[in-house]
Structures are given as structure tokens and as C-alpha cells.
DRENDO-1510 file (C-alpha; in Angstrom, 1 decimal, always signed):
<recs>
REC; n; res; u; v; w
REC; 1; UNK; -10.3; +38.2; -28.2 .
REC; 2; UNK; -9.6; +40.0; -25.3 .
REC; 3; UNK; -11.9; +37.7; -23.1 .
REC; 4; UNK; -10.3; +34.3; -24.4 .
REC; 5; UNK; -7.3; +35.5; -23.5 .
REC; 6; UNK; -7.9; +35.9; -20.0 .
REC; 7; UNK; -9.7; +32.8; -20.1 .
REC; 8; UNK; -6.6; +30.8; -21.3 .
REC; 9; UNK; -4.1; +32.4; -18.5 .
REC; 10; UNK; -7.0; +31.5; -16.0 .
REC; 11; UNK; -6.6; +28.1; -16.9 .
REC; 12; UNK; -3.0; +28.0; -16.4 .
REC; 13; UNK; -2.7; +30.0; -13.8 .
REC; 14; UNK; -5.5; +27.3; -12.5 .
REC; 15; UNK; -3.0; +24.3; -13.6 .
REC; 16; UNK; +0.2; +25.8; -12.2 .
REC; 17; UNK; -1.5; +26.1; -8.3 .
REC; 18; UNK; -2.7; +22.5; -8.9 .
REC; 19; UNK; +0.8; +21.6; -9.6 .
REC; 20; UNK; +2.2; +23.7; -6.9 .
REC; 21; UNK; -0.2; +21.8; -4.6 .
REC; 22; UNK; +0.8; +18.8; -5.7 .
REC; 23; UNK; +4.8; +18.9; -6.7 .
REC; 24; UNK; +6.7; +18.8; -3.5 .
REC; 25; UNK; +10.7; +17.9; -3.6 .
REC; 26; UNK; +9.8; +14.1; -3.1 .
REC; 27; UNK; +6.8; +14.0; -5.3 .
REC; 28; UNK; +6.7; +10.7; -8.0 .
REC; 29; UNK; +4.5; +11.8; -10.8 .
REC; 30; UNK; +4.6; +7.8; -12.0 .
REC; 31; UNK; +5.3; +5.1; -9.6 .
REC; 32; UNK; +6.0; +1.6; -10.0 .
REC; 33; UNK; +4.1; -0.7; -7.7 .
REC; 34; UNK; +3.8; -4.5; -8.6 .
REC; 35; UNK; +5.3; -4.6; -12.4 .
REC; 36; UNK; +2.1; -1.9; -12.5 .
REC; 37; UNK; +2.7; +1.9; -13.8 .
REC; 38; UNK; +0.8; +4.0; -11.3 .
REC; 39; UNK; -0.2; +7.9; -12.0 .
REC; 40; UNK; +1.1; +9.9; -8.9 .
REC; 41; UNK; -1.6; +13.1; -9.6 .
REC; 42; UNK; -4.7; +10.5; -8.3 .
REC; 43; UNK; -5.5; +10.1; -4.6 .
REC; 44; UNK; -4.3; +6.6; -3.5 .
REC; 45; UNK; -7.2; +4.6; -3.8 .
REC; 46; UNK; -8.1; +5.0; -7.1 .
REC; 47; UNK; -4.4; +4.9; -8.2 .
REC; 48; UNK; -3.7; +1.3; -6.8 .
REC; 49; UNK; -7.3; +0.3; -8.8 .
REC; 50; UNK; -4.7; +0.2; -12.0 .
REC; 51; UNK; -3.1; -2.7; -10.6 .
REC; 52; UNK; -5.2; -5.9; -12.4 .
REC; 53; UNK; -7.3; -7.7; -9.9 .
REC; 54; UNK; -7.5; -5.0; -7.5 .
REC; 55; UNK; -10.7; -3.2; -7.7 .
REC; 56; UNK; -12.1; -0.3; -5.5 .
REC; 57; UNK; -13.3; -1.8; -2.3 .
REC; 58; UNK; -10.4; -4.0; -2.3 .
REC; 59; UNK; -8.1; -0.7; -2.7 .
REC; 60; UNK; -10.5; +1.2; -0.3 .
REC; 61; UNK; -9.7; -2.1; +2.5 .
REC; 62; UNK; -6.1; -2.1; +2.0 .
REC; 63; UNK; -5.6; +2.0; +2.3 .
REC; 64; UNK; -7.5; +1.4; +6.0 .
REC; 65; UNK; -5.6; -1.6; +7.1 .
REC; 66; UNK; -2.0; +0.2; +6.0 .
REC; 67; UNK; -3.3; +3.4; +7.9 .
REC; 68; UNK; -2.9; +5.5; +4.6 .
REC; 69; UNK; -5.1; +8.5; +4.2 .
REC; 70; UNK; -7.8; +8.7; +1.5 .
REC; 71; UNK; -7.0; +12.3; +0.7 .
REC; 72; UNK; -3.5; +11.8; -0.1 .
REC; 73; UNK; -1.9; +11.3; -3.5 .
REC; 74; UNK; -0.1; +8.7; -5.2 .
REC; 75; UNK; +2.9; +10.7; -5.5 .
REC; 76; UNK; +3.2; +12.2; -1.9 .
REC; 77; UNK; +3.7; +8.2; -0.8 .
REC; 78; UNK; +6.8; +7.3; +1.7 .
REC; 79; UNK; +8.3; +4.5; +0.5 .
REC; 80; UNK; +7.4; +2.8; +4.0 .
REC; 81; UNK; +3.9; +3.6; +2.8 .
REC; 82; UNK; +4.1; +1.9; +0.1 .
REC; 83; UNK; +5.9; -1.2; +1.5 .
REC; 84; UNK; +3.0; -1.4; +3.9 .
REC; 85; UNK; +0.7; -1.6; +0.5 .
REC; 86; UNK; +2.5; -4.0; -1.2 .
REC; 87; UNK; +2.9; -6.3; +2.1 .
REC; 88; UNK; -1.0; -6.4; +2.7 .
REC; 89; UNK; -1.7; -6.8; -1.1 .
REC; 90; UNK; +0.6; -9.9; -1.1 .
REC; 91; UNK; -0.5; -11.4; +2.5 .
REC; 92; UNK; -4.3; -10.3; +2.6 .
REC; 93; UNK; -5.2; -13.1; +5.1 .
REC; 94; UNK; -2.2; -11.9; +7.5 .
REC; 95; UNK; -4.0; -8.2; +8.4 .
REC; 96; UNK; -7.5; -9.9; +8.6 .
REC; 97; UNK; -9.2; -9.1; +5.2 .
REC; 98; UNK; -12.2; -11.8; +5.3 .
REC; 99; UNK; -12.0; -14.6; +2.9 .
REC; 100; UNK; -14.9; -13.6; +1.0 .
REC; 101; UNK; -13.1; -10.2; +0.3 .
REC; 102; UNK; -10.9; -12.4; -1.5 .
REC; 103; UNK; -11.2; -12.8; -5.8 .
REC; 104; UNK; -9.6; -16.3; -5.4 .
REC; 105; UNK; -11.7; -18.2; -3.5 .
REC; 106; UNK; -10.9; -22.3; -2.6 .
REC; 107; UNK; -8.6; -22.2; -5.7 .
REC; 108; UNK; -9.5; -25.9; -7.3 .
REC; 109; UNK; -6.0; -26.9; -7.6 .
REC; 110; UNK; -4.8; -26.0; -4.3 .
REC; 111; UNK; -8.4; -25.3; -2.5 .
REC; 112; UNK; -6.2; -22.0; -0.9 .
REC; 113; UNK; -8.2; -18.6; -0.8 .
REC; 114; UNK; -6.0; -16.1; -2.0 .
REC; 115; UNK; -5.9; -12.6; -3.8 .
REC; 116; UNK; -4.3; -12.5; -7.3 .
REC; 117; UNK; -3.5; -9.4; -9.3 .
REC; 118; UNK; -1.1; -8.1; -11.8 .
REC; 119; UNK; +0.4; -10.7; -13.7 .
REC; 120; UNK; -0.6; -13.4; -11.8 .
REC; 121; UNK; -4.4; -12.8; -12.7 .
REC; 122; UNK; -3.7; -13.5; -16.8 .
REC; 123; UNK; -1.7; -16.3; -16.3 .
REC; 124; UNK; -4.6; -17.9; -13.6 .
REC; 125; UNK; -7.2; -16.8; -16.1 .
REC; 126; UNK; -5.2; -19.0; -18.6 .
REC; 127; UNK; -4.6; -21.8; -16.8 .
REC; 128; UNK; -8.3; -22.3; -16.3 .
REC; 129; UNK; -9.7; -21.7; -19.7 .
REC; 130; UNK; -6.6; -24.6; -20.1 .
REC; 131; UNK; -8.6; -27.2; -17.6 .
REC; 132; UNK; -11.8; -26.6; -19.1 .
REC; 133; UNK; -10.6; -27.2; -22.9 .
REC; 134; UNK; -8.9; -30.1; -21.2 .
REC; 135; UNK; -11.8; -31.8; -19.6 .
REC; 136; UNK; -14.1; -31.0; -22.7 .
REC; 137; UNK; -16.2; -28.9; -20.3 .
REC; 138; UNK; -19.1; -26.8; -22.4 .
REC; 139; UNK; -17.4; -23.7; -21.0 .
REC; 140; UNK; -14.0; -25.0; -22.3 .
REC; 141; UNK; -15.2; -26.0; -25.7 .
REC; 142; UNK; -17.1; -22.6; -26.4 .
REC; 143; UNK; -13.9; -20.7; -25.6 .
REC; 144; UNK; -12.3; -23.3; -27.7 .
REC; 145; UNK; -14.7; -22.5; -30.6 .
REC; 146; UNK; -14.2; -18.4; -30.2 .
REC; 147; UNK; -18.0; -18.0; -29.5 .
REC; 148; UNK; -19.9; -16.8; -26.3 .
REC; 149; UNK; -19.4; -18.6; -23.2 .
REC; 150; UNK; -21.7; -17.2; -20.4 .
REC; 151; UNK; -25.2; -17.9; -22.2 .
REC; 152; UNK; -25.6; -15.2; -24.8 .
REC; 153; UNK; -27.7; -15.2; -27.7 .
REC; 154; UNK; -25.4; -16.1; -30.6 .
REC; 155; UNK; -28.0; -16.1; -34.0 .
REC; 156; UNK; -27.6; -12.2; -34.4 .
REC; 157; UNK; -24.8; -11.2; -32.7 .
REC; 158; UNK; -21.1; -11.8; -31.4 .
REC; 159; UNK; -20.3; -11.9; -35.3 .
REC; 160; UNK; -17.2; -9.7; -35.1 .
REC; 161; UNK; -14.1; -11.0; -36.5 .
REC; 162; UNK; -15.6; -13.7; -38.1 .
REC; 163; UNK; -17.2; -14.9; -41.5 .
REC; 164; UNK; -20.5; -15.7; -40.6 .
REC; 165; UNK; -23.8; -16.3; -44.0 .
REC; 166; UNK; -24.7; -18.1; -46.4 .
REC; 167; UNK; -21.9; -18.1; -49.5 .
REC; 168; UNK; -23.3; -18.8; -53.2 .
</recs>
């Protein structure tokens, strides 16, 4: 017993010089960056990923063009740091991220290349599953229908949530 003892205080002892690394006076353990929760303990990069519709290489671009550094965490951000973030998430096109970096491309309403995330990305995701029920699309009438849209096999599976053989 004497042995799993020492084991447990190593681990906390272990934890309490992780948070001593980490907890400075301005430290944010949660931060709140485009109507997104982000965890302060993760390194920048791979905290902003939990935005929606900003994945890794588009967090890895943005920490580069706002002169951030990779090794720092969420929580240690300035909040000029973090303006810069938000500025080149919004504007993309304005520090010279290439169009095809974009996940909007020649948007078919507006034919504008743009970067959507957050809450932006549902309701755009929406709006087009909308146009294609509209226009009677296949696409549009398979979402319509609840079954697979991009060319799956449907005879065996995809029956989840549904009622699906033969009733006597």
C-alpha cells in the first residue's frame, strides 16, 4: 500500500507543477472567442480548432499571420492577441490567406469566397440543404427523405431510427 501511496502524491505533486506552469495572475482557464467556449490549458492552435469551421491548418495559418507562438497557451493570451485572432478569422482575405484556403468558396448566392465558422456555418449549412429541397435537386430530396445523400449503399444499412421490414 505503501507504493500506491507514493504513486498517488507523485501524480499530484506532477498536476500541481503543471498548474504552477500554467496559472499565472492573468491566466483564463476558459475563454470566450466567437460565441465559442475555448479551454485555456491547450496550446493555441488546437484551442481555436473548437471554434466550428475552423480546422487545424486554418488555425495553424491564422496563429502565423497574427504573429502568435505555437508553444503558448490559450490562457496566457493578451487580449490584443486575441483581437488580432479574431480580426484575421473575420477578414481572411485582408492578411493574404489564398482563396483556396478558404471553406466558402464562390458562395452561389453571392459568388464571394469567404470563411464561415461558428454560428454562421449551421445556419449556411441550412440554407443550402433549403435550395436543394427547393429546386427538387436529388441531393435535396434525399435529405428530404432522411436517407443517405452522398452515394451510400442503403439495402443493409443507415437503418437507425427508422422502421425498416416486412410487417405481417
Amino acid at each position: 500500500s505503501s507504493s500506491s501511496s507514493s504513486k498517488s502524491s507523485s501524480k499530484s505533486s506532477g498536476r500541481g507543477t503543471m498548474s504552477a506552469l500554467i496559472a499565472g495572475s492573468d491566466f483564463q482557464h476558459i475563454l470566450r472567442i466567437l460565441n465559442t467556449n475555448i479551454d485555456g490549458r491547450v496550446k493555441v492552435m488546437y484551442a481555436i480548432t473548437s471554434i466550428k469551421g475552423i480546422g487545424r491548418r486554418f488555425a495553424n495559418i491564422i496563429c502565423k499571420k497574427a504573429e502568435i507562438d505555437m508553444n503558448k497557451r490559450a490562457g496566457e493570451l493578451k487580449p490584443d492577441e486575441i483581437e488580432r485572432l479574431v480580426a484575421i478569422i473575420q477578414n481572411p482575405l485582408n492578411f493574404r490567406i489564398p482563396l483556396w484556403f478558404l471553406n466558402r468558396q464562390k458562395d452561389v448566392v453571392t459568388g464571394k469566397y469567404t470563411q464561415i465558422f461558428a454560428n454562421g456555418l449551421e445556419q449556411k449549412l441550412r440554407e443550402d440543404i433549403e435550395r436543394l429541397k427547393k429546386m427538387r435537386a436529388h441531393r435535396g430530396l434525399r435529405h428530404y427523405w432522411g436517407i443517405k445523400v452522398r452515394g451510400q449503399h442503403t439495402k443493409t444499412t443507415g437503418r437507425r431510427g427508422r422502421t425498416v421490414g416486412i410487417r405481417k
